[in-house]
ROFIKE-677519 format. One record per residue (C-alpha): residue in one letter; residue number from 1; x, y, z. Coordinates in nm, 2 decimals. Each point is the difference from the previous one (the first is absolute). Example, Ala and Ser with C-alpha at 12.3 -4.5 7.8 and 13.67 -1.06 7.14 Angstrom:
2
+---+-----+--------+--------+--------+
! r !   k !     xx !     yy !     zz !
+---+-----+--------+--------+--------+
! A !   1 !   1.23 !  -0.45 !   0.78 !
! S !   2 !   0.14 !   0.34 !  -0.07 !
+---+-----+--------+--------+--------+
This chain:
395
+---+-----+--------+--------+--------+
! r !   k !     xx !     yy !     zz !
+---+-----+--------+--------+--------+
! X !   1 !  13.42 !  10.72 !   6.78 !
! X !   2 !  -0.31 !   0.22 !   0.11 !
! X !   3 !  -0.12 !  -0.07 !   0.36 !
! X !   4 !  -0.35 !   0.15 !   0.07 !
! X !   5 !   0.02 !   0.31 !   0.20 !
! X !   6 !  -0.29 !  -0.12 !   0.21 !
! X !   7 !   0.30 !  -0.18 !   0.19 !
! X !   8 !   0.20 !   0.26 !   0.08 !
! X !   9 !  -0.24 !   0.04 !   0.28 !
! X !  10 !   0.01 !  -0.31 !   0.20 !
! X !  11 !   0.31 !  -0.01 !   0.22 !
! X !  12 !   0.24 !  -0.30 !   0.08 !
! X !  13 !  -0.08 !  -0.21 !   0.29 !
! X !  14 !   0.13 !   0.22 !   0.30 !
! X !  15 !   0.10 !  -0.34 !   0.17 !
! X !  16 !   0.19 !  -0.18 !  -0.29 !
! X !  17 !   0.35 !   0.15 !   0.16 !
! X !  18 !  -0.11 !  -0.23 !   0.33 !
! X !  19 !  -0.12 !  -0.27 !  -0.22 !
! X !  20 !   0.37 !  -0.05 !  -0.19 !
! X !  21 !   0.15 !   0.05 !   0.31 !
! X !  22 !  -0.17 !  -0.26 !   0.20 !
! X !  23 !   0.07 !  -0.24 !  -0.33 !
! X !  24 !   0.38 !   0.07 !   0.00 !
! X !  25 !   0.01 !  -0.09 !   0.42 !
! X !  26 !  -0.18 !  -0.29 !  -0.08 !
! X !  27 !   0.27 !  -0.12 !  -0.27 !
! X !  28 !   0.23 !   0.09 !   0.28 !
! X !  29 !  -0.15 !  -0.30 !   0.18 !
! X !  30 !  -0.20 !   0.31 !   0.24 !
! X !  31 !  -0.31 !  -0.09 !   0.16 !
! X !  32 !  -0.24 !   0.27 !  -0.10 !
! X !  33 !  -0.34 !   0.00 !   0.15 !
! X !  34 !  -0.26 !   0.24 !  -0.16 !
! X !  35 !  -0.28 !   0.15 !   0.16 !
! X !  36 !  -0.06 !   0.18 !  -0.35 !
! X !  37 !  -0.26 !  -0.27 !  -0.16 !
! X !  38 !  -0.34 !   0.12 !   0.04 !
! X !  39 !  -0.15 !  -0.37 !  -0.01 !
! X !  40 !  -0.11 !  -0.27 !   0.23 !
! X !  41 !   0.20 !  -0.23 !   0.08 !
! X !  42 !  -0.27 !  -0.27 !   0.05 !
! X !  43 !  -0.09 !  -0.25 !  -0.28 !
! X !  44 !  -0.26 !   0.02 !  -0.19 !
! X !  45 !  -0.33 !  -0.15 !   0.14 !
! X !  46 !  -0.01 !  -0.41 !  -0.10 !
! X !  47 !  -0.35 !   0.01 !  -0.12 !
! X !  48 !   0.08 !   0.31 !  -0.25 !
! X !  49 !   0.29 !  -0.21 !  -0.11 !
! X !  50 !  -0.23 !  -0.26 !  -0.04 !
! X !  51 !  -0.22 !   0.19 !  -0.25 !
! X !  52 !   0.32 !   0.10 !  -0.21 !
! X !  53 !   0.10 !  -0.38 !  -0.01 !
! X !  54 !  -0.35 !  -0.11 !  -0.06 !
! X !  55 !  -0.03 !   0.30 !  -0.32 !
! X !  56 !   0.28 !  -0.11 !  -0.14 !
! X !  57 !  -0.11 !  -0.37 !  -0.02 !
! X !  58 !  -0.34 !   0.11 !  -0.14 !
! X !  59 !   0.19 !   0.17 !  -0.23 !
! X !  60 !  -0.11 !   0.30 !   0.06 !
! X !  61 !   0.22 !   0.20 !  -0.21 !
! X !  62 !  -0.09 !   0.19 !  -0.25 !
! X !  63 !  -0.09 !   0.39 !  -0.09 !
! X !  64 !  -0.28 !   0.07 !   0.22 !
! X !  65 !  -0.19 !   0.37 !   0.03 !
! X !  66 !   0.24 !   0.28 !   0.01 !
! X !  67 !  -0.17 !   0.11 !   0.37 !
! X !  68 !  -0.01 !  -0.35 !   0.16 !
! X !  69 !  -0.21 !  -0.32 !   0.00 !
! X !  70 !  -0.34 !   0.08 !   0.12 !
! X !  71 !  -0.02 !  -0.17 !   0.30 !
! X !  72 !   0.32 !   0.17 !   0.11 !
! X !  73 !  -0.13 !   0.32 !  -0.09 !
! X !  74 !  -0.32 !  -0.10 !   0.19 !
! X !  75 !   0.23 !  -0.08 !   0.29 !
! X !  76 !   0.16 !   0.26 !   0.05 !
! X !  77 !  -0.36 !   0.20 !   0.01 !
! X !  78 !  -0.07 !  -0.18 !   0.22 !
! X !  79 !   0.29 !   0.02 !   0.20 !
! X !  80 !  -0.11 !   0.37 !   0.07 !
! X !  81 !  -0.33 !  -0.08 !   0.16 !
! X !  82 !   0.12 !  -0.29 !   0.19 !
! X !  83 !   0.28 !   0.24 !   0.15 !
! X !  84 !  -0.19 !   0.35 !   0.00 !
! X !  85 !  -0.34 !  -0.13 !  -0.05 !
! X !  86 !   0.04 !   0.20 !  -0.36 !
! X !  87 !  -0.18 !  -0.24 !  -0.30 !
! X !  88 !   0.21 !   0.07 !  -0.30 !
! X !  89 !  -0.10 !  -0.12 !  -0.34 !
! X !  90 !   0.24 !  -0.17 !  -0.22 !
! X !  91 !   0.02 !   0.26 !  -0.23 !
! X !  92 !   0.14 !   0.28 !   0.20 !
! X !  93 !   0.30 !  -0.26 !   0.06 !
! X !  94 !   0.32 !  -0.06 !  -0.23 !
! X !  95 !   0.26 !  -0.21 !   0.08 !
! X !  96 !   0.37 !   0.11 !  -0.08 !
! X !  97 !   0.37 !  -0.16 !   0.03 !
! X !  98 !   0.04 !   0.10 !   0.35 !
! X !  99 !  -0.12 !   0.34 !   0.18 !
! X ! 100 !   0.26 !   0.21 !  -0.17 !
! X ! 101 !  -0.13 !  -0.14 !  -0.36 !
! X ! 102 !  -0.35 !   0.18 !   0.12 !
! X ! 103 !   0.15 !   0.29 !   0.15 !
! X ! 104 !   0.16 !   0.06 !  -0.30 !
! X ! 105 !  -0.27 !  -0.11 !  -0.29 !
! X ! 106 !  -0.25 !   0.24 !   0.28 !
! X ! 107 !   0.25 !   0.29 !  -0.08 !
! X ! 108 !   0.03 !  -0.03 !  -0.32 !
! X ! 109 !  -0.44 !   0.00 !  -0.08 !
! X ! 110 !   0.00 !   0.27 !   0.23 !
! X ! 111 !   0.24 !   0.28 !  -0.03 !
! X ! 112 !   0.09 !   0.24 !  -0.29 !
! X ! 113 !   0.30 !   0.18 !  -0.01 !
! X ! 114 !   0.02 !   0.31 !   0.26 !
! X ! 115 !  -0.22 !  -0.14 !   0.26 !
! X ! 116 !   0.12 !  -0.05 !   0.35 !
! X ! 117 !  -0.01 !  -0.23 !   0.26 !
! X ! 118 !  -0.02 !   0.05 !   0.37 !
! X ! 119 !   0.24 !  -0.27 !   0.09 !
! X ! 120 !   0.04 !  -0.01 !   0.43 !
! X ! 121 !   0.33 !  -0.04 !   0.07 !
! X ! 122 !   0.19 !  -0.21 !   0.10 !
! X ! 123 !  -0.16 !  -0.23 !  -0.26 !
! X ! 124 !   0.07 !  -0.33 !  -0.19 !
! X ! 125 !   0.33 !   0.05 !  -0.20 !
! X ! 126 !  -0.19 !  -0.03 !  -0.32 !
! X ! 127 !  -0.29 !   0.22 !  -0.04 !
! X ! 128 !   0.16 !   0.31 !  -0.11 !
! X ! 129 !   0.17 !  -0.22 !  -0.26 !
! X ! 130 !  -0.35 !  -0.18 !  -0.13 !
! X ! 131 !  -0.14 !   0.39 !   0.03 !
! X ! 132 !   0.29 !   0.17 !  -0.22 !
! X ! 133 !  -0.04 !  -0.27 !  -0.25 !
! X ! 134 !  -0.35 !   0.07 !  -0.05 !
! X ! 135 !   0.10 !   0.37 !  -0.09 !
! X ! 136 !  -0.12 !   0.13 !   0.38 !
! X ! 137 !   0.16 !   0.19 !   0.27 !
! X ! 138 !   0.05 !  -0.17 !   0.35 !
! X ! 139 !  -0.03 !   0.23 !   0.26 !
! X ! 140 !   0.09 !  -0.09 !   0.31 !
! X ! 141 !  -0.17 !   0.07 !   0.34 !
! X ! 142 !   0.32 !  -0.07 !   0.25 !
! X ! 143 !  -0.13 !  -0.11 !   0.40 !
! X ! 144 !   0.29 !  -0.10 !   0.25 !
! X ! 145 !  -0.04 !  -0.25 !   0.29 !
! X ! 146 !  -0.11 !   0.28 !   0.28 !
! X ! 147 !  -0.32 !  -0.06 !  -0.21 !
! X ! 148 !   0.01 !  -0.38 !  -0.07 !
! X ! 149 !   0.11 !   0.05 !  -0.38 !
! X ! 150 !  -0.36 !   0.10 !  -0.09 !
! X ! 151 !  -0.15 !   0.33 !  -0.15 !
! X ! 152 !  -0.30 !   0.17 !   0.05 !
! X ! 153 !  -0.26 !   0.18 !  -0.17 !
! X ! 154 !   0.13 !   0.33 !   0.05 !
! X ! 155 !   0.39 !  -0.13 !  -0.11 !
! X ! 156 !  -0.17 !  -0.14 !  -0.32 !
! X ! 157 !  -0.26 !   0.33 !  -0.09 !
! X ! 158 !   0.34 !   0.22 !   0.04 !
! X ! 159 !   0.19 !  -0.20 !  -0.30 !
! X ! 160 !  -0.30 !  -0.01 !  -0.20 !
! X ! 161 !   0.01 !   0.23 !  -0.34 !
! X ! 162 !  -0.24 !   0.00 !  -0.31 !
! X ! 163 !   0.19 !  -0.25 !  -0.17 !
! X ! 164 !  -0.05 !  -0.26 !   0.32 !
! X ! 165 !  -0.21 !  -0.31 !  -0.10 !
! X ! 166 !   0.07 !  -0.29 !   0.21 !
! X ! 167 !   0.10 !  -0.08 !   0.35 !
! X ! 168 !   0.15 !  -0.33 !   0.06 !
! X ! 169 !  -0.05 !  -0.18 !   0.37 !
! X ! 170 !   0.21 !  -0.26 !   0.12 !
! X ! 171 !  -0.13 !  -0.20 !   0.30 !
! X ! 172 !   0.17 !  -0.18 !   0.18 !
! X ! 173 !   0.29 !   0.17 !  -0.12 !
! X ! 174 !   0.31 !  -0.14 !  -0.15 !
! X ! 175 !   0.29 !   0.12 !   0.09 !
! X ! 176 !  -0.14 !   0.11 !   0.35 !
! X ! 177 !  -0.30 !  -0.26 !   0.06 !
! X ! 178 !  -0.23 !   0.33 !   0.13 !
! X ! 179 !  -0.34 !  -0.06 !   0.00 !
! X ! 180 !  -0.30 !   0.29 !  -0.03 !
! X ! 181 !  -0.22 !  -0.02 !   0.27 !
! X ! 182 !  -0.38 !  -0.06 !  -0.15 !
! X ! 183 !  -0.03 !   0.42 !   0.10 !
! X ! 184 !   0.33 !   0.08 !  -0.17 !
! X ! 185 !  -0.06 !  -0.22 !  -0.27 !
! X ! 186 !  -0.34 !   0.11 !  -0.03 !
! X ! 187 !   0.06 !   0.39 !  -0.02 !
! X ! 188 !   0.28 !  -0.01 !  -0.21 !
! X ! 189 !  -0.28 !  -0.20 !  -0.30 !
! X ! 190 !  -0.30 !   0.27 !   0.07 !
! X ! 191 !   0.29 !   0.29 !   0.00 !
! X ! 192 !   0.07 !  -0.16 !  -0.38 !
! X ! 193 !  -0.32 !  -0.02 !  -0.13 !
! X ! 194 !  -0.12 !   0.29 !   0.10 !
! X ! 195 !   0.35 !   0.16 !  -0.22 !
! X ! 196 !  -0.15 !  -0.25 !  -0.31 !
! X ! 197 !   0.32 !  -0.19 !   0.02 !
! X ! 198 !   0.03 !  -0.33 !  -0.05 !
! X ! 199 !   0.11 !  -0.27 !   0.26 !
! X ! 200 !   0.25 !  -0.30 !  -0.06 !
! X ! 201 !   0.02 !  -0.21 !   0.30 !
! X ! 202 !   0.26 !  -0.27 !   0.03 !
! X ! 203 !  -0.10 !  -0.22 !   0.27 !
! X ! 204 !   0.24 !  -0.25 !  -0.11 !
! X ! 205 !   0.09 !  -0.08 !   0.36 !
! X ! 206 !  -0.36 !  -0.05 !   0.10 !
! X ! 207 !   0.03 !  -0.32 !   0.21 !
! X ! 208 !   0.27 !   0.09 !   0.18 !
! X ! 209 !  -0.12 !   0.27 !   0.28 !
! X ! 210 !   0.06 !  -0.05 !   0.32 !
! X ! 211 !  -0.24 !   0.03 !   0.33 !
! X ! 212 !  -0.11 !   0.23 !   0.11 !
! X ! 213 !   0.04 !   0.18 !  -0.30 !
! X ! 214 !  -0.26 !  -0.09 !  -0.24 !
! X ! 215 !  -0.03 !   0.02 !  -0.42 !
! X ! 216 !  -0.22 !   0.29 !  -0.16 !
! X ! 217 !  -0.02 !  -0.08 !  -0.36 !
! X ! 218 !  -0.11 !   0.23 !  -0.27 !
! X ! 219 !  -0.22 !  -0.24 !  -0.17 !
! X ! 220 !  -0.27 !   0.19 !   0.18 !
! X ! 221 !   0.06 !   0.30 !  -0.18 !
! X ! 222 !   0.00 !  -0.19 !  -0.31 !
! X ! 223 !  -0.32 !  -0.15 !   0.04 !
! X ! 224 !  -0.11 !   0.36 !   0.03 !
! X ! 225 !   0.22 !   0.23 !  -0.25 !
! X ! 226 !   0.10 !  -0.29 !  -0.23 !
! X ! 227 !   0.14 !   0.24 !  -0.24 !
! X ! 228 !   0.22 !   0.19 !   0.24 !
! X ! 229 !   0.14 !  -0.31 !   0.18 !
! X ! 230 !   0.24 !  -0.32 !  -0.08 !
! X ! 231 !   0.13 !  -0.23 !   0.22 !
! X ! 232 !   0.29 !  -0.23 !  -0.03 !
! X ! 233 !   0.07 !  -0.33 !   0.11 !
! X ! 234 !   0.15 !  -0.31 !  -0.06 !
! X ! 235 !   0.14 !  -0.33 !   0.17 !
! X ! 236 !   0.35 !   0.07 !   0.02 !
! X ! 237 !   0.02 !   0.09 !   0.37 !
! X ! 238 !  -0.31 !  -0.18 !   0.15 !
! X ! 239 !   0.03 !  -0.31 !  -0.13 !
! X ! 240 !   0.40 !  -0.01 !  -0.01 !
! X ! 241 !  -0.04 !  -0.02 !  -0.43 !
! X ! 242 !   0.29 !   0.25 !  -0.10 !
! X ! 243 !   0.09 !  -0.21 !  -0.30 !
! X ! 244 !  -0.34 !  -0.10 !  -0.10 !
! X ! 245 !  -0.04 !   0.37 !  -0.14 !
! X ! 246 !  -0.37 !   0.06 !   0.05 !
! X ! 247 !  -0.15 !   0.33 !   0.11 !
! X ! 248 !  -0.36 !   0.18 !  -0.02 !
! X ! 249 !  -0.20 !   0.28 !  -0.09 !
! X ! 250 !  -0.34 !   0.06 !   0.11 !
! X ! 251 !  -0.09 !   0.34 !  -0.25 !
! X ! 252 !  -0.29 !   0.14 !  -0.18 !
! X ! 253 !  -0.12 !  -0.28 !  -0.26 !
! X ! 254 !   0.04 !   0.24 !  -0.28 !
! X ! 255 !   0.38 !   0.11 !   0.16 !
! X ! 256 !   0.06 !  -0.42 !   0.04 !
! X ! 257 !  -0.07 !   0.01 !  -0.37 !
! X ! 258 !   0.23 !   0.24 !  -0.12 !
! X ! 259 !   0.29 !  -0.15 !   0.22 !
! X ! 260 !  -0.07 !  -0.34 !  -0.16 !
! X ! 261 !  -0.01 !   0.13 !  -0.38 !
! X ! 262 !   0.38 !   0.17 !   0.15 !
! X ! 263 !   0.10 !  -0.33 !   0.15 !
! X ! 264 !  -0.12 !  -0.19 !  -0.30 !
! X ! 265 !   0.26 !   0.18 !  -0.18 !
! X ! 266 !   0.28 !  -0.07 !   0.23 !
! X ! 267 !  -0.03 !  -0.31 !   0.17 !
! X ! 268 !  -0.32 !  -0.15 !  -0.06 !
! X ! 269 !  -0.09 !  -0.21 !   0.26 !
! X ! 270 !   0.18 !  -0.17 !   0.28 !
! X ! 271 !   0.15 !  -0.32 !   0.12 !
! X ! 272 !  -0.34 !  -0.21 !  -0.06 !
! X ! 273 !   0.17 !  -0.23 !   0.30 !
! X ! 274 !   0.04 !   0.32 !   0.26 !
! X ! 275 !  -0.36 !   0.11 !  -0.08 !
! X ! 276 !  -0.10 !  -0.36 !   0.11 !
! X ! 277 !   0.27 !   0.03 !   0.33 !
! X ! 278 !  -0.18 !   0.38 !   0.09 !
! X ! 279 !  -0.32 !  -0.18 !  -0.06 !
! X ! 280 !   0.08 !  -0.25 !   0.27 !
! X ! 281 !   0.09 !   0.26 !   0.22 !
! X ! 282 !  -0.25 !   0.27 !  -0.04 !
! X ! 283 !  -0.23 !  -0.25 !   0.07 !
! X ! 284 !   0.13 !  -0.24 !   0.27 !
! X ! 285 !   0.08 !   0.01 !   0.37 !
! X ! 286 !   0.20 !   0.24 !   0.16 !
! X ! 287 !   0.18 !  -0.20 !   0.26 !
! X ! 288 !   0.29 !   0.06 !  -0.20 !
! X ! 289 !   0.03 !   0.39 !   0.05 !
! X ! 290 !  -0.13 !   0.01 !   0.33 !
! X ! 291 !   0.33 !  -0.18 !   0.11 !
! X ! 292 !   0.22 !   0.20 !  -0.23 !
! X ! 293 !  -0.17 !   0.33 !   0.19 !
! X ! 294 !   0.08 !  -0.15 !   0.32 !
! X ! 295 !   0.38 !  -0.10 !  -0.10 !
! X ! 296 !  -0.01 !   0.36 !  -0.11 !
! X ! 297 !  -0.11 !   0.20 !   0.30 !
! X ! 298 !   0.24 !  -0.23 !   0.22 !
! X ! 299 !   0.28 !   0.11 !  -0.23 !
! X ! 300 !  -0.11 !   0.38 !   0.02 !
! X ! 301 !  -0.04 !  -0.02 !   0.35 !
! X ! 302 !   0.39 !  -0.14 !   0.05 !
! X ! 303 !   0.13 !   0.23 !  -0.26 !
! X ! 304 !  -0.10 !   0.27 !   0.23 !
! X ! 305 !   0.11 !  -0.11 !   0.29 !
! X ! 306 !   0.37 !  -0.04 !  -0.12 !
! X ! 307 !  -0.03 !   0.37 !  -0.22 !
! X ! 308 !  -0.13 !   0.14 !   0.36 !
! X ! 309 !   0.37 !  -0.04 !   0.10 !
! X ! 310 !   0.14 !   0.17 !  -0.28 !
! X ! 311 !   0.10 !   0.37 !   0.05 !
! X ! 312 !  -0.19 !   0.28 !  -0.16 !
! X ! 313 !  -0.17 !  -0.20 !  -0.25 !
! X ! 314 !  -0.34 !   0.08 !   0.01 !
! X ! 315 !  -0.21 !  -0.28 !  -0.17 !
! X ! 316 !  -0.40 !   0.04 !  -0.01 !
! X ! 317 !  -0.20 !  -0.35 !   0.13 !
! X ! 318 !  -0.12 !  -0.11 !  -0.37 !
! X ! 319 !  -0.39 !  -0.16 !   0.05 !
! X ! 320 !   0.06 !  -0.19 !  -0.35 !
! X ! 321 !   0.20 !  -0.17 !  -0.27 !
! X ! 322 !   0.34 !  -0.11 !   0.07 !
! X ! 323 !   0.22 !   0.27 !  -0.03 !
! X ! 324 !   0.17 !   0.24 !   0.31 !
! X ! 325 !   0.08 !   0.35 !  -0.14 !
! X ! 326 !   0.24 !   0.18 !   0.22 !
! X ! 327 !   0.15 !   0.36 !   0.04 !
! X ! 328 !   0.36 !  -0.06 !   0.05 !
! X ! 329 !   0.07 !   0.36 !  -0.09 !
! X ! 330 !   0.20 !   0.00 !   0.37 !
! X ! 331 !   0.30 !  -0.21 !  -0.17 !
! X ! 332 !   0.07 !   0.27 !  -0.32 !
! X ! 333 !   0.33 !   0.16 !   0.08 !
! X ! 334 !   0.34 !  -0.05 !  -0.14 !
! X ! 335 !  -0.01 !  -0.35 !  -0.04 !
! X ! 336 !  -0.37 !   0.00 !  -0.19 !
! X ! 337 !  -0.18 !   0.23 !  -0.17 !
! X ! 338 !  -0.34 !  -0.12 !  -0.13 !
! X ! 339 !  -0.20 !  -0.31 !   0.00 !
! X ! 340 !   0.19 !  -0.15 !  -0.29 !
! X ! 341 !   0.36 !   0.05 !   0.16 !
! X ! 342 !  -0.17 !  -0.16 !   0.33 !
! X ! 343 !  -0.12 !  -0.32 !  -0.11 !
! X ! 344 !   0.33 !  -0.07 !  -0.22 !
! X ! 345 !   0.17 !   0.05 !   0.30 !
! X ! 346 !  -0.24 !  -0.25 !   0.19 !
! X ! 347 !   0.07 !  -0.22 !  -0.26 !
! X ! 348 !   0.38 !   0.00 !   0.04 !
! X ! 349 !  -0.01 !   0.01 !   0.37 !
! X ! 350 !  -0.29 !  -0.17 !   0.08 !
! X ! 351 !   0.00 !  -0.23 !  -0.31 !
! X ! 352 !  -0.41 !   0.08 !   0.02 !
! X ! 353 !  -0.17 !   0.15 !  -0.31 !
! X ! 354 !  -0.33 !   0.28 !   0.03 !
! X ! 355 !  -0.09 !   0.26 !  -0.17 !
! X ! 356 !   0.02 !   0.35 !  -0.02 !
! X ! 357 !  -0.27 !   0.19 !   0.05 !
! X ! 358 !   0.10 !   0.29 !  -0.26 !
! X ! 359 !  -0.15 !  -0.32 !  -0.23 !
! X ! 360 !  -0.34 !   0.09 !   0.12 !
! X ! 361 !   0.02 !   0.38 !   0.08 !
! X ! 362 !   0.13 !   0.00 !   0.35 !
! X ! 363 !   0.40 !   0.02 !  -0.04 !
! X ! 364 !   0.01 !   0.06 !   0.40 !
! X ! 365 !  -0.12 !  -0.36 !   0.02 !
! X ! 366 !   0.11 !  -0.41 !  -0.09 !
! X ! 367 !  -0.24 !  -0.27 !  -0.02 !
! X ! 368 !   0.03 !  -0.33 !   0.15 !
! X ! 369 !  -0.24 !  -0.31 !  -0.11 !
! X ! 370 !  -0.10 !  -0.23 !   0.26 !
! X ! 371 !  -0.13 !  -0.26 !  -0.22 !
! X ! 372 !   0.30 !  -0.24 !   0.14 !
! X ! 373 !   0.05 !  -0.25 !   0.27 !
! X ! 374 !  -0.01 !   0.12 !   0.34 !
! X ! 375 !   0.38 !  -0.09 !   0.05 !
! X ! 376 !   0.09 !   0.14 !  -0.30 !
! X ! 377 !  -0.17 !   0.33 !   0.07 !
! X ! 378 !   0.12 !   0.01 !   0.31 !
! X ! 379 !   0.39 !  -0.06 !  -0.08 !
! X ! 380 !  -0.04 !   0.21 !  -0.26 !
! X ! 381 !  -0.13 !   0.28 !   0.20 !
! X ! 382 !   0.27 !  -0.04 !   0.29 !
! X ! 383 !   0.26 !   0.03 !  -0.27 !
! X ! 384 !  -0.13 !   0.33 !  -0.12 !
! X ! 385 !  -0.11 !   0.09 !   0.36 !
! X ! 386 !   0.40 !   0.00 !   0.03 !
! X ! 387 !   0.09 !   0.22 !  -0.30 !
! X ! 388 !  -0.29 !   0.27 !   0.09 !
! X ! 389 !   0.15 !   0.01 !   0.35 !
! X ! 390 !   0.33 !   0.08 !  -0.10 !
! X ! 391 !  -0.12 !   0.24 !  -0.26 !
! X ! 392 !  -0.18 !   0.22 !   0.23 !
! X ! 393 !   0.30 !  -0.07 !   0.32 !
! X ! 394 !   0.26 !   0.13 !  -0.28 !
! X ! 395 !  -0.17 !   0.31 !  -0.12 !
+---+-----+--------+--------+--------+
């Protein structure tokens, strides 16, 4: 049996030794609690429920046009200018099977074989995957928490070679929920197109930054340099639609093009019901996400508190998403080595599952989700409060 060589570069899951541990203590009749899920844990808004319910009894499901329903398309164009004050037509948007299904339709219009990518690290566990697949180098642009986990100008110019096409921007950040100031944000975009590299910004996490911190989106850029910029989005986080599988591109019309006639290949187009659900919440109130940012911040702010207590851990105040990213470096020693070794012994001890952060770059670091209920996150994070302590006491 041939297997395409193509696959010989994406690695195994870096977490799927803490995954099949965490199923054999729950056979054992252990309670595990995981803080590894990077999902709300709020429903899904009633009125986009609604719309799915109401698709499905106007049977609305059949093939419909491989980049979305029009008025979804229109929606989300609209989304930009009602957020940003950024009109975007419907033709510079495609709609994909979730944010990663852009991501990786994006890379694969986009990159030939050699080219590189500035990817700042640490990053989301699967862009140097979705980059290698398209034939492309990732290379990463490292930044540790005495800077907040984000990279400058002058980081990026220093990685950048005559092979380096693209830059990709996350923010708010997942796994550390950092968030570019509009300054840092804004230099790190003129730094790039003045190189003639191109921009993807993944802004999947849009919605959820927190005060005083505020959102700088790219779609500025793009309304400018429409053929050096992307941005990705999607419903998945916002709108608490994980499952619905529905993300966004807003891209040059001609680029949109291209990623359909690709997509039309693959997938064709999407669940005909979620386009109708994303339509409903692209285009309806927002109640809904301002309480899940407020549940969010409260669980940040608690998070902190009880890490505060812990010994030598040095965990960075996140302005966004849902994730903590910590450097436990402090508790390596004889007992634990690396991030890996660390949360399978949090997992035995603790009987709490995170991740390490060698999964996105960072192997001095573990990432907790606080996308739970406050009593769960906070007896989780006692429990591992415990094991940390003990780790660093027994060194």
């Amino acid at each position: 049996m041939q297997i395409s060589q193509r696959l010989t570069s994406i690695r195994p899951s870096l977490t799927l030794s803490i995954n099949s541990r965490a199923l054999e203590l729950k056979a054992q009749g252990v309670a595990v609690t995981s803080l590894a899920v990077g999902e709300p844990d709020f429903p899904t808004p009633k009125h986009v429920c609604e719309a799915a319910k109401a698709a499905i009894d106007d049977n609305f499901c059949r093939y419909t046009a491989v980049p979305g329903i029009p008025e979804l398309r229109q929606a989300a164009g609209s989304y930009f200018e009602r957020q940003y004050g950024v009109p975007v037509s419907a033709e510079s948007i495609i709609m994909g099977a979730g944010g990663k299904h852009c991501l990786y339709n994006f890379m694969q219009a986009t990159l030939n074989p050699g080219d590189e990518v500035l990817v700042p690290a640490p990053y989301w566990l699967s862009y140097p995957d979705i980059i290698m697949l398209a034939g492309a180098v990732p290379v990463t642009v490292p930044a540790g928490p005495e800077r907040h986990f984000k990279v400058t100008p002058e980081m990026l110019d220093a990685r950048v070679t005559s092979k380096t096409k693209m830059l990709i921007l996350n923010s708010p950040s997942n796994p550390t929920g950092a968030v570019y100031t509009e300054a840092e944000f804004s230099a790190i975009m003129n730094w790039a197109l003045a190189r003639g590299l191109f921009v993807l910004s993944d802004e999947i996490y849009d919605q959820l930054v927190f005060a005083p911190a505020k959102m700088t989106s790219a779609i500025t850029w793009f309304a400018q340099y429409p053929e050096q910029v992307a941005v990705l989005n999607g419903v998945s986080k916002s709108f608490a639609m994980t499952g619905w599988r529905l993300g966004f591109l807003a891209a040059h019309p001609e680029l949109v093009k291209k990623i359909s006639a690709l997509q039309g290949q693959s997938t064709s187009s999407i669940c005909s019901i979620t386009q109708k659900a994303a339509l409903a919440a692209l285009s309806g109130p927002m109640d809904c996400v301002h309480a899940m940012r407020k549940a969010f911040v409260r669980r940040r702010d608690m998070a902190l508190e009880i890490i505060d207590g812990w010994p030598n851990v040095v965990c960075p105040k996140p302005d966004g998403a849902f994730y903590l990213f910590l450097d436990v470096s402090s508790c390596y020693g004889e007992e634990v080595h690396n991030s890996t070794e660390l949360c399978t012994h949090l997992l035995d001890k603790a009987h709490v599952a995170v991740v390490p952060g060698v999964a996105f770059g960072n192997d001095n670091c573990i990432r907790f989700s606080y996308a739970v209920g406050d009593d769960v996150l906070r007896d989780a994070l006692m429990r591992i409060g415990t094991e940390i302590t003990a780790l660093n006491t027994h060194k």
